[in-house]
N, C-alpha and C positions, 0 to 999 in steps of 0.2 A: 618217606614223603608220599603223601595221596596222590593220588592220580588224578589225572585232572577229567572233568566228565565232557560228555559229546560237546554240550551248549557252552562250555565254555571255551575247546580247543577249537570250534567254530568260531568264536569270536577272537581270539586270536589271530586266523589264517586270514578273515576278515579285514582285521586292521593291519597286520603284514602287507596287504594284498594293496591297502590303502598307501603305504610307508611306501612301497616301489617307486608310484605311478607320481612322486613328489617332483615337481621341476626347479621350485627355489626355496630355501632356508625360511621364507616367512610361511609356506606350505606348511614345514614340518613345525614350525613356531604355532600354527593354529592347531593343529594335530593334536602335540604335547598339551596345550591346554585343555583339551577335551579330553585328553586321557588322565590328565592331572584329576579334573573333575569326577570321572567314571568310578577314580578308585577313590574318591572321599579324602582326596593332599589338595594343601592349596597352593604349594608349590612346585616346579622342577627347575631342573639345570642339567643342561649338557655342555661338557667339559674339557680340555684336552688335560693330559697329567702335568701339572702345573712342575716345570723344571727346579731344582735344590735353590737355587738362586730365587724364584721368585717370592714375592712377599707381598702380593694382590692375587684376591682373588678373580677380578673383577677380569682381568688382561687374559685369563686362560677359560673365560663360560665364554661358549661359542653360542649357545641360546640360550634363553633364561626368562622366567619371568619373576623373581624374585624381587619384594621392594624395593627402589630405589636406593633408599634412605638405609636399607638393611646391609646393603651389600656396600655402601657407602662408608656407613660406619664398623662392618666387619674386618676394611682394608683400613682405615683410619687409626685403630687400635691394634692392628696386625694381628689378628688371630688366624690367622694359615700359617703363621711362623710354629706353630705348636700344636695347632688340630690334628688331634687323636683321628681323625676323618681321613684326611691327608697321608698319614702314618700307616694306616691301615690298607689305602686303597694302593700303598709303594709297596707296599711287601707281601701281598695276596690279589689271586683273580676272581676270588670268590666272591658273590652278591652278599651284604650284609646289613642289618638292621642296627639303627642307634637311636638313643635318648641323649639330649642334654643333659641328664642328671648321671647318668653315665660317664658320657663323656667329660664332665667337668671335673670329674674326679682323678682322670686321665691328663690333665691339661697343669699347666704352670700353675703355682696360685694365683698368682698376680690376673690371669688371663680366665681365671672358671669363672668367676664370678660374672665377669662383663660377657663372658659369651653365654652363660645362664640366661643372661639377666635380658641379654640381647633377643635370642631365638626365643624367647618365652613371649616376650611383646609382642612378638611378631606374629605368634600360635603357630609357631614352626617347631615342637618339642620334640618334636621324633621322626622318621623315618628309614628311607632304605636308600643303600647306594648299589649302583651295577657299575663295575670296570666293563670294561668293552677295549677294543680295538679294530683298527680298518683293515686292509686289504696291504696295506703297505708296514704293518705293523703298529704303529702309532697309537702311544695306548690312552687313553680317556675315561670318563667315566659319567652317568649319568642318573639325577638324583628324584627322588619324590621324596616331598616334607608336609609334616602340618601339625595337627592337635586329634589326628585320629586316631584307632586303637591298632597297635602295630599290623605292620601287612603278615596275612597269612604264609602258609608255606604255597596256597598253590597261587598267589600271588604273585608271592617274589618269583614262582617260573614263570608265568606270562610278563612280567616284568620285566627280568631278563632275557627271554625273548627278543620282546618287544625293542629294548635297549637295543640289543645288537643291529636290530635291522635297524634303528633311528639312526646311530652311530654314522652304520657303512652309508647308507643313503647323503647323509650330510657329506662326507667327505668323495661322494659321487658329485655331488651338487657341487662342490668349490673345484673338482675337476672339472668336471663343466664350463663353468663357470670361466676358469682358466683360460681353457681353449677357444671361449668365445672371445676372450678378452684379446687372444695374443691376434685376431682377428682385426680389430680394430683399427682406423687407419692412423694418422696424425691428424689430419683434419677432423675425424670425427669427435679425437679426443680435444679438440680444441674448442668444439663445440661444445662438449659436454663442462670441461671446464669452464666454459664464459656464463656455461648456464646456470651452474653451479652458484658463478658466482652474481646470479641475479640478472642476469642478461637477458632482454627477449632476443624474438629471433630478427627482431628490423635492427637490432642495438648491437648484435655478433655482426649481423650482415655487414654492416660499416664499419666496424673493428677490422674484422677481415679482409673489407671490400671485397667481396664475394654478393650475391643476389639475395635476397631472403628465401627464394624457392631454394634456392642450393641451398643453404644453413636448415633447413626443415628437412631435406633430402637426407644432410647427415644425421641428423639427430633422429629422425627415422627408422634409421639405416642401423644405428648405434643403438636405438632401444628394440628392435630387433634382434643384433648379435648378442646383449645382454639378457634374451630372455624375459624384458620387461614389460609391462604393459603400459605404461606412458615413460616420460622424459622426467619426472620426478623420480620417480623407480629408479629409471638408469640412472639417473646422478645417484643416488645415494648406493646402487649399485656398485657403481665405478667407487665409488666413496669409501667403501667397504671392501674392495680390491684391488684398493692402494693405486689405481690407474691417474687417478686424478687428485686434487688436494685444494 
């Protein structure tokens, strides 16, 4: 495998350096798109290792920017139940490169065709996956796809790199995240769910019978411990951390 040269193992340590200093998931969600872009894929996905049981893909991409409509009808048709993808990243930690035309040959009959037929619409016909895992062992995986010409070898090392720091940071971020949460009072989360549920703060304040100044104190107070920059944030926050529903 080549070596990698100065300007590029700089640009590496660069965006490592950038991957630490993340404070929330939608950080790294802008990140990865920029990286997407840098290497000429137009998409990614980061992942937890989807358990024997499950049959969506959609329930184990912790970020992703993959179409809608793609990942909609990848789970519709259950193509995780027999992805050669899937199969591969269970039984190996090693980073590897795929085609659809590949893989479909790999795959059920019944099942090549629509996932050919699927990822090709989409100009998603190839790429590359990185397994990775956290700090706690927890293994995942994370992907670039598109219609470009396979990643090189000194690539797939900055790639996998890169992966690994995305990985652990993320699973920093939901620890975080965590701690902030278990922080929370009952009041606060009451506000956040009334706000959730379309409430201003004059409309909580008489639910509760509490002041509007106090209902703005908590929700404050709450998009604070969350890390957020407004009370939209924290709701979808809390939303995304099971605190609220």
């Amino acid at each position: 495998m080549t070596d990698l040269d100065p300007s590029v193992t700089e640009r590496i340590g660069d965006l490592v350096v950038e991957v630490k200093s993340f404070k929330t998931q939608f950080d790294v969600f802008r990140f990865m798109k920029r990286v997407t872009e840098l290497f000429g894929a137009r998409c990614f996905m980061v992942l937890n290792m989807p358990g024997p049981t499950t049959r969506d893909l959609g329930s184990s991409s912790i970020i992703t920017n993959w179409p809608s409509d793609l990942l909609t009808e990848f789970d519709q048709v259950s193509l995780l139940s027999d992805s050669p993808v899937l199969a591969h990243l269970r039984r190996a930690s090693i980073p590897f490169r795929y085609d659809v035309d590949d893989n479909a040959l790999l795959r059920d009959p019944r099942s090549a065709e629509v996932s050919k037929s699927l990822f090709k619409r989409f100009r998603m016909n190839r790429g590359a996956y990185f397994p990775v895992h956290d700090a706690s062992g927890a293994r995942g995986a994370v992907s670039f796809n598109g219609d470009r010409e396979p990643f090189t070898n000194n690539e797939m090392m900055e790639l996998t790199y890169l992966s690994i720091h995305v990985f652990n940071r993320l699973a920093e971020i939901r620890e975080l995240d965590s701690r902030n949460s278990d922080m929370l009072t009952e009041r606060e989360l009451d506000c956040l769910n009334w706000t959730a549920a379309g409430k201003t703060s004059v409309e909580i304040a008489e639910i509760l019978t509490l002041s509007e100044h106090t209902i703005n104190h908590y929700l404050n107070r709450a998009t604070k411990k969350l890390d957020a920059v407004n009370r939209t944030q924290a709701v979808a926050k809390a939303l995304r951390l099971g605190l609220i529903k």
